[in-house]
N, C-alpha and C positions, 0 to 999 in steps of 0.2 A: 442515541443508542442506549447510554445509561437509563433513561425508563423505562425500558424496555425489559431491564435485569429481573428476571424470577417468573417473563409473564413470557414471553419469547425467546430470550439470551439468559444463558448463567455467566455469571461476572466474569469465569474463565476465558470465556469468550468475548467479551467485548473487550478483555486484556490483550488477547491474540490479537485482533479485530483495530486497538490503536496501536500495536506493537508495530504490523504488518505496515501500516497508512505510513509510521513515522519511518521505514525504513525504503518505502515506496518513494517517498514525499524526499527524503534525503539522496536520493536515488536520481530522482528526478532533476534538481536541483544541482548536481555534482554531476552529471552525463550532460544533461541539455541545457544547464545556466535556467533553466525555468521553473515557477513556482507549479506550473499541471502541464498537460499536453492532452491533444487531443484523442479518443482515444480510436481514432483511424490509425495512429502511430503506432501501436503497440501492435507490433507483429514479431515477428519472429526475432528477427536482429532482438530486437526491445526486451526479450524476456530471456535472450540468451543473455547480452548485458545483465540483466536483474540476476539472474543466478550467480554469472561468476561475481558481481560486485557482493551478494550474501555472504 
C-alpha cells in the first residue's frame, strides 16, 4: 500500500488503513486466540464484538 501513496492513497489513508488492520488484527487475537479467521466468520456476532471491543 505504501507505493501506492500520491498515485491512489494519500498517506492519511494508508495510516487509517494500518491503524484499522492493527486493531482488527488485536481483535482478532484476544476474541478467537487466532492470528486471521476466515472470513465466512465475520458475521454479525463478529462485528458487534469489533464495536464493543473499539
Amino acid at each position: 500500500m505504501d507505493s501506492l501513496i500520491g498515485k491512489d492513497f494519500a498517506a492519511g489513508t494508508a495510516e487509517r488503513y494500518r491503524t484499522c488492520k492493527k486493531h482488527l488484527t488485536d481483535f482478532v487475537k484476544k476474541k478467537y486466540k487466532k492470528n486471521d479467521i476466515p472470513v465466512q466468520d465475520v458475521d454479525h456476532k463478529f462485528i458487534t464484538g469489533l464495536e464493543y471491543y473499539l
